[in-house]
MITOR-88193 format. One record per residue (C-alpha): residue in one letter; x, y, z; residue number from 1. Coordinates in Angstrom, 3 decimals, always signed. Example, Ala and Ser with C-alpha at 12.3 -4.5 7.8 and 13.67 -1.06 7.14 Angstrom:
BEGIN
{sefi 'A'; {+12.300; -4.500; +7.800}; 1}
{sefi 'S'; {+13.670; -1.060; +7.140}; 2}
//
This chain:
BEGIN
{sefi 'X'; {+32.703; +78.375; +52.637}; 1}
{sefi 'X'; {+34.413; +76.820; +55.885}; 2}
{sefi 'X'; {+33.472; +72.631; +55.906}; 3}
{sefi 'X'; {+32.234; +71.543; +59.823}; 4}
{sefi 'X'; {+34.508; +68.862; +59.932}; 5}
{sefi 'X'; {+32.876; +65.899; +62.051}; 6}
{sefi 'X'; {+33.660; +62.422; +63.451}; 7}
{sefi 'X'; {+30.930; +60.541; +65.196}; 8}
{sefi 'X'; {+30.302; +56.877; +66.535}; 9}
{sefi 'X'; {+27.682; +54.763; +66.468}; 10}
{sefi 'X'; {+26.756; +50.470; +67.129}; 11}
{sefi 'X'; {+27.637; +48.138; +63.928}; 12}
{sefi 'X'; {+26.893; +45.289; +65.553}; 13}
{sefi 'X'; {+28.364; +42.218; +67.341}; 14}
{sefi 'X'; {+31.219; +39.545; +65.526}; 15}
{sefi 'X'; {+30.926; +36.038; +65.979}; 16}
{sefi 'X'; {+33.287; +36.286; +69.515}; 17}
{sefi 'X'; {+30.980; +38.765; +71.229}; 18}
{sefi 'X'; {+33.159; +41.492; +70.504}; 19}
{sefi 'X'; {+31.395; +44.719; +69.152}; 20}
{sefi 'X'; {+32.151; +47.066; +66.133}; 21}
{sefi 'X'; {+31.601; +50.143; +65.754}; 22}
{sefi 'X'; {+30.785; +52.618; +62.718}; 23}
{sefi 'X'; {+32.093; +56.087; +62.811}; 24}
{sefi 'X'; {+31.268; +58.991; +60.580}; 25}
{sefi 'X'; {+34.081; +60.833; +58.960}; 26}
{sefi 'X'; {+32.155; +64.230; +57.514}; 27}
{sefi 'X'; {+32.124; +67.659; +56.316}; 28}
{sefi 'X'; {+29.210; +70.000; +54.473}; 29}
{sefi 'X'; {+30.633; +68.105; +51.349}; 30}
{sefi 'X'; {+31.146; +64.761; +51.879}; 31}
{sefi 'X'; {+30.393; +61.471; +54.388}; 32}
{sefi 'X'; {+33.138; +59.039; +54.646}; 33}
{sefi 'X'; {+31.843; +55.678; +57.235}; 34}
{sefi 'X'; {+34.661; +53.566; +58.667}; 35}
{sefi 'X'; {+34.236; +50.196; +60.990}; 36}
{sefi 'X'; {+36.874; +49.299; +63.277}; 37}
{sefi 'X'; {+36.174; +45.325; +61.890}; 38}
{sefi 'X'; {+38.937; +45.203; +59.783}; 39}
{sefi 'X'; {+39.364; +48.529; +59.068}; 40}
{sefi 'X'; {+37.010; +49.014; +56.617}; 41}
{sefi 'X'; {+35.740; +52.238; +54.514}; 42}
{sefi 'X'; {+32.375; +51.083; +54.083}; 43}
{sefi 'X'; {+30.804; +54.360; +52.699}; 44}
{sefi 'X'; {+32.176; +57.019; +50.751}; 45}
{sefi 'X'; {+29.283; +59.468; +49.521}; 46}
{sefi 'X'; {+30.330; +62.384; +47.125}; 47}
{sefi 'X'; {+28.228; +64.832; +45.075}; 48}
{sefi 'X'; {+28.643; +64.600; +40.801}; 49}
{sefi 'X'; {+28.686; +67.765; +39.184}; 50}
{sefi 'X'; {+24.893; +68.307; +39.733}; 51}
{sefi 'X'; {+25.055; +67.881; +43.469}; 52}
{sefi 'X'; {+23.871; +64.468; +43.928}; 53}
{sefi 'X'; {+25.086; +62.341; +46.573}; 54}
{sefi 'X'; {+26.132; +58.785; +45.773}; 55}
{sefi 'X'; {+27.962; +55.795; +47.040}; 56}
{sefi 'X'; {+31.289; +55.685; +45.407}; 57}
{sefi 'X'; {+32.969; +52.606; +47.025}; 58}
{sefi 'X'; {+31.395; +49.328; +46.963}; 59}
{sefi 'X'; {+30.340; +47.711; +50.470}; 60}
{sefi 'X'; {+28.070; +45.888; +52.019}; 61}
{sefi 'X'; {+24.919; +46.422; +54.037}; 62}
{sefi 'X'; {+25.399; +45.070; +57.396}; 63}
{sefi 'X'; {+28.791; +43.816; +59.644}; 64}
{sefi 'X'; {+27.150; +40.388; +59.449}; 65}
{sefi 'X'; {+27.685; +40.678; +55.397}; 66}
{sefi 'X'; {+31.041; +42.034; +56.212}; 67}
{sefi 'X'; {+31.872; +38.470; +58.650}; 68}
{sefi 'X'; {+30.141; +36.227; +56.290}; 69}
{sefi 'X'; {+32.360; +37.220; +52.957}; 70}
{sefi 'X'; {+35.635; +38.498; +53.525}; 71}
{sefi 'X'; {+36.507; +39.396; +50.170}; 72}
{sefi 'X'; {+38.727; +42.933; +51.381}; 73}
{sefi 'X'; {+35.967; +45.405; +50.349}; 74}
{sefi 'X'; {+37.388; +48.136; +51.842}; 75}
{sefi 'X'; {+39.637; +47.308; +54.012}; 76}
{sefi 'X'; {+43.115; +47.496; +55.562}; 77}
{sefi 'X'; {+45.477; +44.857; +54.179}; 78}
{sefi 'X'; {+48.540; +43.349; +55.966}; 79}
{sefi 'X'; {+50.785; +42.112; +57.400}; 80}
{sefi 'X'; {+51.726; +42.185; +53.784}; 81}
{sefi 'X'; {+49.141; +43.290; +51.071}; 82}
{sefi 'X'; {+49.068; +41.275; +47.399}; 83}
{sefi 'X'; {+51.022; +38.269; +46.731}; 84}
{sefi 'X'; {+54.302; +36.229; +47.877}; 85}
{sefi 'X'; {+54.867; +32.906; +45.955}; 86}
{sefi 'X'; {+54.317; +29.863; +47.470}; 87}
{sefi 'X'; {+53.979; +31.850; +51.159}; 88}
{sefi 'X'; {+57.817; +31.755; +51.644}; 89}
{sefi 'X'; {+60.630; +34.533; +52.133}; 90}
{sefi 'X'; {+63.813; +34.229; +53.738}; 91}
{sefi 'X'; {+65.358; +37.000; +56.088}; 92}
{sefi 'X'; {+68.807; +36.999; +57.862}; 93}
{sefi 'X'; {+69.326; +33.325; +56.463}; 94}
{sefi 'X'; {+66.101; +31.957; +58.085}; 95}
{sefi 'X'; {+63.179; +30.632; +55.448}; 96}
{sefi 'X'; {+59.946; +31.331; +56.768}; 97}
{sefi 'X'; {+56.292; +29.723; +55.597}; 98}
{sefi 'X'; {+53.026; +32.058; +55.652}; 99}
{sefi 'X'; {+49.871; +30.674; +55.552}; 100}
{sefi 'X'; {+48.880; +30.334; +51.771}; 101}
{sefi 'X'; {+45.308; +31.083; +50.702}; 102}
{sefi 'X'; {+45.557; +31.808; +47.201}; 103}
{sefi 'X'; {+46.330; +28.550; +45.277}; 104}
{sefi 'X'; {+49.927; +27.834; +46.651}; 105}
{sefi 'X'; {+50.616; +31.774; +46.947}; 106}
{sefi 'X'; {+50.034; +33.966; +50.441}; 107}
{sefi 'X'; {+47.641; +36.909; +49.832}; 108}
{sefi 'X'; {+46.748; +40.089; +51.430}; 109}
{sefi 'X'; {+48.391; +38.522; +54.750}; 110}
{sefi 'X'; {+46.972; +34.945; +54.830}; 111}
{sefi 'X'; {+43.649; +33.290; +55.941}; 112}
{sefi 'X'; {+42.954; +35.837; +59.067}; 113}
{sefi 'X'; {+44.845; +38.677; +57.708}; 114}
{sefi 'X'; {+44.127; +42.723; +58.866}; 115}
{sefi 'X'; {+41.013; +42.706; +56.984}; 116}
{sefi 'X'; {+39.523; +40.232; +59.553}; 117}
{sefi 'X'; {+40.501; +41.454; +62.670}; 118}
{sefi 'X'; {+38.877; +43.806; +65.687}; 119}
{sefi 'X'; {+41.013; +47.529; +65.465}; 120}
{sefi 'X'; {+40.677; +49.446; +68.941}; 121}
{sefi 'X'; {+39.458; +52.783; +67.908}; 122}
{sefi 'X'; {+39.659; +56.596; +69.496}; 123}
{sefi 'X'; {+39.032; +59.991; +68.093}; 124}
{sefi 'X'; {+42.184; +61.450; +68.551}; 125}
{sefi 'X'; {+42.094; +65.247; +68.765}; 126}
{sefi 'X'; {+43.776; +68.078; +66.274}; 127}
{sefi 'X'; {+44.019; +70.687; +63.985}; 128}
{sefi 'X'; {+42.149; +67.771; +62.010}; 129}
{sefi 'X'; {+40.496; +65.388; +64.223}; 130}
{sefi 'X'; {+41.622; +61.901; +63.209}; 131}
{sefi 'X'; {+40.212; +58.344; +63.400}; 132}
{sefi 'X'; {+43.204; +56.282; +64.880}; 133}
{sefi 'X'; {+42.932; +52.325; +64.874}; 134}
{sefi 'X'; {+45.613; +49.961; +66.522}; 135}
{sefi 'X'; {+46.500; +46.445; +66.449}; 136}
{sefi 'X'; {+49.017; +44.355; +67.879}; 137}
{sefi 'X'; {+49.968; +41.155; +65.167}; 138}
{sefi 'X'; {+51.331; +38.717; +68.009}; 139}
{sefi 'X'; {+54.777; +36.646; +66.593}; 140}
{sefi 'X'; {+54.045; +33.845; +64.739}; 141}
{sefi 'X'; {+50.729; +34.982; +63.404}; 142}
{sefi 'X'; {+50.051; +33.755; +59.714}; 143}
{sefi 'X'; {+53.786; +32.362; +60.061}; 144}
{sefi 'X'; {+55.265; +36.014; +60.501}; 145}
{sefi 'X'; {+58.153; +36.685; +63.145}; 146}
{sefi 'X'; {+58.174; +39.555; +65.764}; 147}
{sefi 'X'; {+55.255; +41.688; +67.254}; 148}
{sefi 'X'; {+53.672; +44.114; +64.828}; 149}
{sefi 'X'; {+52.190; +47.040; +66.501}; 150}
{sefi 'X'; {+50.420; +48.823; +63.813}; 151}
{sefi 'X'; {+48.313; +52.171; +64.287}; 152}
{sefi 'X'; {+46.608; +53.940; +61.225}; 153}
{sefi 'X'; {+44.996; +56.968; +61.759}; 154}
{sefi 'X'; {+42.328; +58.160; +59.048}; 155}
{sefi 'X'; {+40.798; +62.049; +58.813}; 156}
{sefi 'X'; {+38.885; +63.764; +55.774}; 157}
{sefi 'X'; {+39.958; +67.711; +55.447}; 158}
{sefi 'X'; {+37.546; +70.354; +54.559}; 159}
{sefi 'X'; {+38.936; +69.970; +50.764}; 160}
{sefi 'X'; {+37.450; +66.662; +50.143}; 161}
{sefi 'X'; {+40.486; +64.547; +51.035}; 162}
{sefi 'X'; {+40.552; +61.473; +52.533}; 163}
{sefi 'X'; {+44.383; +60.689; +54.211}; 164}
{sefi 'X'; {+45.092; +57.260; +55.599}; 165}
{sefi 'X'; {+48.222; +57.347; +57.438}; 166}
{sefi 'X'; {+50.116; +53.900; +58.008}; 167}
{sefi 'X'; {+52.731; +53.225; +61.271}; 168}
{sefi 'X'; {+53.998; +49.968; +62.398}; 169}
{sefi 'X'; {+57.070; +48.864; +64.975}; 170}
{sefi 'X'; {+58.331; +45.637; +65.710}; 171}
{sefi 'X'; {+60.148; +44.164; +68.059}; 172}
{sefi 'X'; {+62.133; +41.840; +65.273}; 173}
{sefi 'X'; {+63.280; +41.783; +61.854}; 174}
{sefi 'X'; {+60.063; +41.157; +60.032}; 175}
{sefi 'X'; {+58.312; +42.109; +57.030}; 176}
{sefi 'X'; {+55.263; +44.509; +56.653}; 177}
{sefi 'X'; {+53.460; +46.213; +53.482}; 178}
{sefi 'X'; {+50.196; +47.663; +54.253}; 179}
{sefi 'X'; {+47.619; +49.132; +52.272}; 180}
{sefi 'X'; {+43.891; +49.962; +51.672}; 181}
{sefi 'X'; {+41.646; +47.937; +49.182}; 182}
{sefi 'X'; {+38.699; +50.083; +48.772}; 183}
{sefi 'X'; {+36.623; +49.034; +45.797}; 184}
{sefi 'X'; {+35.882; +52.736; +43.455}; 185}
{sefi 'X'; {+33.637; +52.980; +41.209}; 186}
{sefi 'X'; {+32.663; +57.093; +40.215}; 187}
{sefi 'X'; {+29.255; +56.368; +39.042}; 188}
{sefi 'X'; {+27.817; +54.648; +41.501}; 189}
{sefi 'X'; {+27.061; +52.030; +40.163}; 190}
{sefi 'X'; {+27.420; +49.900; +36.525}; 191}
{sefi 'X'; {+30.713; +49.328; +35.630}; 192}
{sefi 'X'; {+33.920; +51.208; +35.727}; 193}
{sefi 'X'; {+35.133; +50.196; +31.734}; 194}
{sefi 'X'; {+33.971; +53.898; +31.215}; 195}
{sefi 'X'; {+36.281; +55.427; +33.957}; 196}
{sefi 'X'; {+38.698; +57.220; +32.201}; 197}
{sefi 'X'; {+42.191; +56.249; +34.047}; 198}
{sefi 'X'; {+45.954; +58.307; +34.353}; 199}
{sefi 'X'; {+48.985; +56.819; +36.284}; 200}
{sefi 'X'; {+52.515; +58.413; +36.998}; 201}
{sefi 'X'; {+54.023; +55.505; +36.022}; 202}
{sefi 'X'; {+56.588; +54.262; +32.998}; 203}
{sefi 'X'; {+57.078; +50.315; +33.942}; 204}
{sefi 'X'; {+54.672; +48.052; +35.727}; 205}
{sefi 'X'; {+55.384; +44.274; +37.137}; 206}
{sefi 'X'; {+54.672; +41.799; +34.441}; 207}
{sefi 'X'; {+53.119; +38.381; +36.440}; 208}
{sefi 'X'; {+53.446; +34.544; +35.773}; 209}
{sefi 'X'; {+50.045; +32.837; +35.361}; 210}
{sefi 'X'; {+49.669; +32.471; +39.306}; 211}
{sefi 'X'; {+50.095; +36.709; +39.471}; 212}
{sefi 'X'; {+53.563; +36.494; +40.954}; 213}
{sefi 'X'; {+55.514; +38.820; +39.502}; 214}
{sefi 'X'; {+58.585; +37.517; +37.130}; 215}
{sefi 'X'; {+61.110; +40.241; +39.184}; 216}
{sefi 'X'; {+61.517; +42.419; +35.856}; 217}
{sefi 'X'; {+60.038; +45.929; +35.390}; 218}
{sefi 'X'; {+58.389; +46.466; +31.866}; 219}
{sefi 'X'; {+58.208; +49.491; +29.988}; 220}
{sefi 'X'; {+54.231; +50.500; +29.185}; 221}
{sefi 'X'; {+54.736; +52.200; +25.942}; 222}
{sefi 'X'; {+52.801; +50.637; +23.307}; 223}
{sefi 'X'; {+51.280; +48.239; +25.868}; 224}
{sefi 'X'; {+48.178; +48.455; +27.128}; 225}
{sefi 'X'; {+49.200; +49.439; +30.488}; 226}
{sefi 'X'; {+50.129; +53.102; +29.323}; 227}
{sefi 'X'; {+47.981; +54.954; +31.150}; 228}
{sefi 'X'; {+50.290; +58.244; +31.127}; 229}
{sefi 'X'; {+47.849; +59.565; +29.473}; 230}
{sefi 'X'; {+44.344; +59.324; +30.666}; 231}
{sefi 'X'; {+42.675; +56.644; +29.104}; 232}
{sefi 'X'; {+39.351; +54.809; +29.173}; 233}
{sefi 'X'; {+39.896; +51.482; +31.233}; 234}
{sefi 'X'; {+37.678; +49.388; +28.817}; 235}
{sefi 'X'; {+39.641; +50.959; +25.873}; 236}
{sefi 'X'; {+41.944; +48.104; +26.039}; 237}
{sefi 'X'; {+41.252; +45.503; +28.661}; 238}
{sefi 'X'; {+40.320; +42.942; +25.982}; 239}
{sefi 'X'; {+43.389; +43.178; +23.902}; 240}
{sefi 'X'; {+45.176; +39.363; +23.051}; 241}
{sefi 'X'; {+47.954; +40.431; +25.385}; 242}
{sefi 'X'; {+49.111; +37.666; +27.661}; 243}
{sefi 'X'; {+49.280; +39.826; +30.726}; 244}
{sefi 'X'; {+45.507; +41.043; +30.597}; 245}
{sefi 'X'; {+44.703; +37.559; +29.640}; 246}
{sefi 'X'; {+46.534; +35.957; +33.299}; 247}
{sefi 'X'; {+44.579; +38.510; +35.117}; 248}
{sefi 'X'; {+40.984; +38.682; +32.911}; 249}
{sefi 'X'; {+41.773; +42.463; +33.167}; 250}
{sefi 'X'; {+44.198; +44.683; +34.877}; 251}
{sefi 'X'; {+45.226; +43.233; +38.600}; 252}
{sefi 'X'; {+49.173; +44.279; +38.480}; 253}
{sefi 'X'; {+51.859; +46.499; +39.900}; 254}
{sefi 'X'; {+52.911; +49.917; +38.358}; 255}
{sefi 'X'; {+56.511; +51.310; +38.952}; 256}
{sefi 'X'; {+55.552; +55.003; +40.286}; 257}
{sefi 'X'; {+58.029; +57.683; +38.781}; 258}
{sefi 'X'; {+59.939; +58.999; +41.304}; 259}
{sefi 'X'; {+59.756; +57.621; +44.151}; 260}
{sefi 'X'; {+61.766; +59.678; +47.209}; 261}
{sefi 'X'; {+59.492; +58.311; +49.841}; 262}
{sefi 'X'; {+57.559; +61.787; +49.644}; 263}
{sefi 'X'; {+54.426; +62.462; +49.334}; 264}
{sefi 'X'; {+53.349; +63.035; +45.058}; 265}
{sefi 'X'; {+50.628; +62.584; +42.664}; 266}
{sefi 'X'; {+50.544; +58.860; +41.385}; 267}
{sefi 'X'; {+46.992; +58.596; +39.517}; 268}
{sefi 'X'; {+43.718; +60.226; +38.695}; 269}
{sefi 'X'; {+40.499; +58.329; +38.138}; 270}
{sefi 'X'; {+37.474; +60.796; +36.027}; 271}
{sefi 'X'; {+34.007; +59.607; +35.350}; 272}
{sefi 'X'; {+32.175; +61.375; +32.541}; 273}
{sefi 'X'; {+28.788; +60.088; +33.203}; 274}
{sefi 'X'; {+29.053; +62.138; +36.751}; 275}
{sefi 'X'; {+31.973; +63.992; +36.257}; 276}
{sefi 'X'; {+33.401; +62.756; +39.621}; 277}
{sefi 'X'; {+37.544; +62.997; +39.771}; 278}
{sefi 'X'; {+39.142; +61.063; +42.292}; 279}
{sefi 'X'; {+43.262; +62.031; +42.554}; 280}
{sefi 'X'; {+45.557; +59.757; +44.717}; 281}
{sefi 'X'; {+48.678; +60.945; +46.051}; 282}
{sefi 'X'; {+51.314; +58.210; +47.886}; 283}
{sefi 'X'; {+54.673; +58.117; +49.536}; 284}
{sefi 'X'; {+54.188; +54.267; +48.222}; 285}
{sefi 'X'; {+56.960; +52.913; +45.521}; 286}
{sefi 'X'; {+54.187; +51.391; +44.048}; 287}
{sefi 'X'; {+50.185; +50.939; +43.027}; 288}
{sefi 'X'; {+48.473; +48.192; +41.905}; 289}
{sefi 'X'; {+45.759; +48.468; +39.580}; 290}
{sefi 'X'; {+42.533; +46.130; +39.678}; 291}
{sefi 'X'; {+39.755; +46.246; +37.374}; 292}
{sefi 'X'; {+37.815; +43.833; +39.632}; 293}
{sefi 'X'; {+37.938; +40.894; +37.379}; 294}
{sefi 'X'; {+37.215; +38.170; +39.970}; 295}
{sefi 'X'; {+33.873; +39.618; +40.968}; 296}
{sefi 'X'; {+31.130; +37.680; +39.753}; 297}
{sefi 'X'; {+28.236; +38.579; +41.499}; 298}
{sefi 'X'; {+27.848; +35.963; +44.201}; 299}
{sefi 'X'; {+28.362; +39.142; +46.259}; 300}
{sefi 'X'; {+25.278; +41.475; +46.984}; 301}
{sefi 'X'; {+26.052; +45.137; +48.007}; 302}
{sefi 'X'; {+24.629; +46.976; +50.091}; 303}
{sefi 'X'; {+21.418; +48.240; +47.513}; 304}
{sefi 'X'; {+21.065; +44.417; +47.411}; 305}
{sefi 'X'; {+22.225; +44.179; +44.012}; 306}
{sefi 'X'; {+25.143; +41.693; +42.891}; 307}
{sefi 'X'; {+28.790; +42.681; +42.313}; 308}
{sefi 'X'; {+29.246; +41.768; +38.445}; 309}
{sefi 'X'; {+32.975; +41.867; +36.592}; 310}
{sefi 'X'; {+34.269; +44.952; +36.287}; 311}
{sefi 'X'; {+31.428; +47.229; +39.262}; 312}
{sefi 'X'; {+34.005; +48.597; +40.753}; 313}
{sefi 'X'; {+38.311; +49.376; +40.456}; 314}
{sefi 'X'; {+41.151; +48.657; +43.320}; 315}
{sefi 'X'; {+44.120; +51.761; +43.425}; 316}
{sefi 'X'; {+46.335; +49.840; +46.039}; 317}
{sefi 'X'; {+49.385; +52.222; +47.276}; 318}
{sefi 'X'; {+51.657; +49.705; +48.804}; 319}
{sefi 'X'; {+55.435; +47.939; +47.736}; 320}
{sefi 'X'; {+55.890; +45.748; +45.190}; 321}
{sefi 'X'; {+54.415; +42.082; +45.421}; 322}
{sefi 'X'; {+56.356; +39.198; +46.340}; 323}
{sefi 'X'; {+58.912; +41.954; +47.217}; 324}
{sefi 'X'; {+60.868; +40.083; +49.576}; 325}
{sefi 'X'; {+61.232; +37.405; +46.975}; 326}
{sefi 'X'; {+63.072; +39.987; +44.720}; 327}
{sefi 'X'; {+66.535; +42.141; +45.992}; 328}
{sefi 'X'; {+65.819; +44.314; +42.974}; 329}
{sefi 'X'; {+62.405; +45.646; +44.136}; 330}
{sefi 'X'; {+62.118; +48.137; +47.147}; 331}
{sefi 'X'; {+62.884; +46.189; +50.474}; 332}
{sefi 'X'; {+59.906; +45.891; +52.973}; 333}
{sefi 'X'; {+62.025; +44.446; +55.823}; 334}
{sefi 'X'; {+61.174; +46.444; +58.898}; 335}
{sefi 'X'; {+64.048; +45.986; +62.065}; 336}
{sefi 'X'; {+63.630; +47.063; +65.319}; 337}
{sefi 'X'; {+63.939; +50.995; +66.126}; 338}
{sefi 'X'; {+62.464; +51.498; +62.603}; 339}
{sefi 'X'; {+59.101; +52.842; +62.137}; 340}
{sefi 'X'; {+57.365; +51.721; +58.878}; 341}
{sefi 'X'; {+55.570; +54.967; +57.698}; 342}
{sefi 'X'; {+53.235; +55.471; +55.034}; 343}
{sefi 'X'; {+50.911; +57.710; +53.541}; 344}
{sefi 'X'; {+48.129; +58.086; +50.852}; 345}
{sefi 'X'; {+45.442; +60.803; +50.188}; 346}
{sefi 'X'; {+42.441; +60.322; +47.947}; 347}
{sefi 'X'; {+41.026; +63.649; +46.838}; 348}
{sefi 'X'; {+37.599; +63.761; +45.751}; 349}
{sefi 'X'; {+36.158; +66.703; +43.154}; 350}
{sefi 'X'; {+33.783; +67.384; +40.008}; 351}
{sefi 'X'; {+34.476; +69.078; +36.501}; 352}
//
């Protein structure tokens, strides 16, 4: 059977500046992917489990107003650099520059008005797939980074189930940029995601200090309880005495992806039992960091109107390592003029 493939628009509402967003539809006879240019943001992702029913498989809330009001990245694009740099410094060509910090004394997920919060112009751009294209200029200076950012990420969904982001950026000089998606999975649509049964192509991850800065070493997994070569429940051992699981309250950390040519390969898989839902992830990304959602707590109500508890839903962030301009060892993330940034991720959704 050939999948229509489909991209439609509709009203999300108005932001706090007048401005309005827009929802569009990302779909095929399988699957329904919904996308706001506020940040970004996958909103939706409905998939059929092995007995055909459709369910919500990211978490998200109800309305843009939801989406203003707690900007906790639930599904959205991350940058100028995605996860953590200590104390909001990095130097580049012998200058020391200060982000914004908003976590504690670190800078997170680009500062205190990163990507996540900010008003993407949107087209339909035209194809062999029809893609959803979103661009945004990040003006010098913004959140204490140098140069002008111009940043376009297109999304499309093929007729196989998969959902590509694609990431581009240019600058006009020598900054820094690491972006990345931080949609919130969780299989069964709802509980918790201990159950999820969790593979990664990776041998070493990035052990953290207490603040989640990484220490600049890469750690072997075997006999850790970050080996997840071989698929593994997530809850299996998330509450072993292990000092890294205890700085986090579960898994929030960086794994080392094997073989990394900047190429497009296979980096995790993510089954569900209960529904027999497989999500695959594929990356030209050096790195992905793995959260178990241990910070939520339920002061956040999704879109059914029930409360995100620990653990609803997991976070498979393709990006560069964090604090990676902090550390000449990791991959570099320094972007000059006449580069392009480029980079590429593809979630593939199935049963079994």
């Amino acid at each position: 059977m050939v999948c229509e493939l489909a991209i439609t628009r509709q009203p999300f509402g108005k932001l706090p500046d007048g401005r309005e967003a827009d929802l569009f539809r990302l779909s095929n006879n399988i699957m329904v992917v919904e996308i706001t240019n506020y940040g970004g943001t996958i909103t939706s992702i409905k998939t059929p489990d092995r007995r055909g029913r459709l369910d919500d498989v990211v978490l998200g809330y109800k309305t843009l107003e939801d989406y203003v009001r707690n900007p906790r990245y639930l599904g959205c694009l991350v940058g100028r650099h995605a996860n953590r740099l200590a104390r909001g410094r990095f130097s580049l060509n012998g200058t020391e520059y200060q982000l914004a910090t908003n976590n504690g004394p670190n800078h997170l997920h680009g500062g205190v008005k990163g990507f996540d919060q900010k008003s993407w112009t949107a087209a339909v751009v035209a194809g062999n797939r029809d893609e959803l294209q979103f661009n945004y200029t990040s003006k010098d200076g913004e959140e204490g980074y140098p140069g002008d950012l111009k940043v376009t990420v297109n999304y499309s969904l093929s007729n196989t189930n998969e959902l590509l982001i694609d990431y581009f950026a240019t600058t006009n000089r020598d900054t820094i940029v690491n972006l990345t998606n931080h949609s919130y999975f969780n299989l069964a649509g709802s509980g918790d995601i201990l159950a999820h049964e969790l593979a990664l192509n990776a041998d070493a991850f990035t052990p953290v200090t207490e603040l989640l800065i990484p220490k600049g070493q890469l750690r072997g997994v075997e006999n850790t309880p970050f080996d997840f070569r071989a698929s593994t429940p997530i809850g299996a051992r998330i509450s072993v005495a292990d000092e890294q699981l205890m700085f986090t309250g579960g898994y929030d950390h960086n794994f080392v992806l094997n073989d990394w040519n900047r190429e497009l390969r296979w980096c995790g898989t993510v089954k569900d039992p209960s529904s027999g839902r497989v999500l695959e992830v594929s990356t030209t990304a050096p790195g992905l960091q793995f959260y178990s959602g241990n910070f939520l707590d339920g002061s956040l109500i999704g879109r059914e109107g029930k409360p995100y508890e620990k653990h609803a839903g997991l976070c498979l962030e393709t990006q560069h390592f964090p604090d990676a301009p902090n550390h000449a060892n990791f991959p570099s993330t320094i972007l000059r003029p006449g580069e392009e940034y480029r980079h590429s991720t593809v979630f593939q959704f199935s049963v079994e």
